[in-house]
N, C-alpha and C positions, 0 to 999 in steps of 0.2 A: 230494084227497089226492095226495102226492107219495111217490114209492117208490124205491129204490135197492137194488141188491142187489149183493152181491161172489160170486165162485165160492174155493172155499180146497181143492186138493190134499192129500188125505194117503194116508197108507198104515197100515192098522190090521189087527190079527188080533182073533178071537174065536171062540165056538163058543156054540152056545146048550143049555142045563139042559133038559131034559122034554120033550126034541124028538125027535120019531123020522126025521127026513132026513137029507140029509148036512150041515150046518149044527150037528149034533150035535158034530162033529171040529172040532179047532181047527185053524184056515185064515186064510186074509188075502182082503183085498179094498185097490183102489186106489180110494177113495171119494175125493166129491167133496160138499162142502157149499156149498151157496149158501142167503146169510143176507140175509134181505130186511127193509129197515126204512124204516118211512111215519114222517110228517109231513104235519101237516096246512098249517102254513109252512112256508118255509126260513127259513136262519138269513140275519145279515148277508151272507153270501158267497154267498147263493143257494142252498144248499145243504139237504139232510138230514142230510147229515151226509160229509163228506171222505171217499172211499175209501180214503185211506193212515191213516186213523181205523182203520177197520172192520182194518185189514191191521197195522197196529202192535198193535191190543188184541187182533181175535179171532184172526187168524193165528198171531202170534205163543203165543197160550193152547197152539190147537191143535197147533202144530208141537212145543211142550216139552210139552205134555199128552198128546195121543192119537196122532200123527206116531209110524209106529213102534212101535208099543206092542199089547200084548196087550189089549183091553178088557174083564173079566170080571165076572161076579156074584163078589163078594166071599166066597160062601159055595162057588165053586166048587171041586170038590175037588182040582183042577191045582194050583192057589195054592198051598201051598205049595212044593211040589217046585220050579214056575218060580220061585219068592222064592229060593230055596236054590241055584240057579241059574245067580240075580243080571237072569235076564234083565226088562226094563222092561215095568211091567202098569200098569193103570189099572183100580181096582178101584171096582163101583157095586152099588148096592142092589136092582135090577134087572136081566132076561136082557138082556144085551148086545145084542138087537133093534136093528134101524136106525131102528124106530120111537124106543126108549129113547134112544139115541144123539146122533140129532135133539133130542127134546128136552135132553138134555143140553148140547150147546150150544146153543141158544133159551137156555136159562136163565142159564148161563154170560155170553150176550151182554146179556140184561136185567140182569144182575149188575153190570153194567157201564156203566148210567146209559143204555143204546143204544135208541131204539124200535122196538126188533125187531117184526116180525109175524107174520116166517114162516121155521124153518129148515129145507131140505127135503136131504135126503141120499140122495143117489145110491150104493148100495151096489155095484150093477154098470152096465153101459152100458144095463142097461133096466128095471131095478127101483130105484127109488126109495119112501125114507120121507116125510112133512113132519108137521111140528109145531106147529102155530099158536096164536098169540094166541087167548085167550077172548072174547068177544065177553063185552063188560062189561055 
């Protein structure tokens, strides 16, 4: 198997539902996702897949999607007042976890025709999420 990963910079806020630490408060982190995707060939080029691939499709998502942005449970009770606001949220069906996160882009990048495996997110300089493929 052949494997490839990219690292993608961002900057996100969130705060987490049912949580009794600090994590409860809405705050930012300078996250860093790295999206790892196997092949069992390469393509003609040698390749799994072009790095400026992975960097035009998932980069780009994440710079206009999460880059910046609030990332909340949809059901959280801030959402309004930040809509009214105007400030930019990214609203999910789950607690905004870096575990959830991960896999949000995992899926986002399978969305995307990409053999992703593995997206593991770095929420501070020493705690990280990852999200992986099912073992089929």
């Amino acid at each position: 198997m052949f494997q490839v990963s990219r690292e993608i910079d961002f900057c996100y806020g969130h705060r987490l539902l049912d949580y009794s630490g600090k994590c409860r408060h809405l705050h930012g982190h300078n996250g860093k996702a790295i999206i790892t995707l196997e092949a069992s060939q390469l393509d003609p080029r040698g390749m799994v897949l072009d790095f400026s691939d992975i960097k035009r499709v998932v980069s780009c998502w994440i710079d206009d999607s999460l880059d910046h942005r609030m990332i909340l449970h949809r059901k959280d009770p801030v959402v309004p007042l930040l809509e009214e606001m105007g400030e930019p949220l990214y609203l999910i069906d789950t607690n905004p976890t870096a575990e959830n996160i991960a896999k949000l882009i995992y899926e986002y990048t399978a969305s995307q025709g990409f053999p992703v495996v593995e997206v593991k997110l770095w929420e501070t300089p020493h705690c990280f999420a990852i999200y992986r493929r099912e073992d089929e």
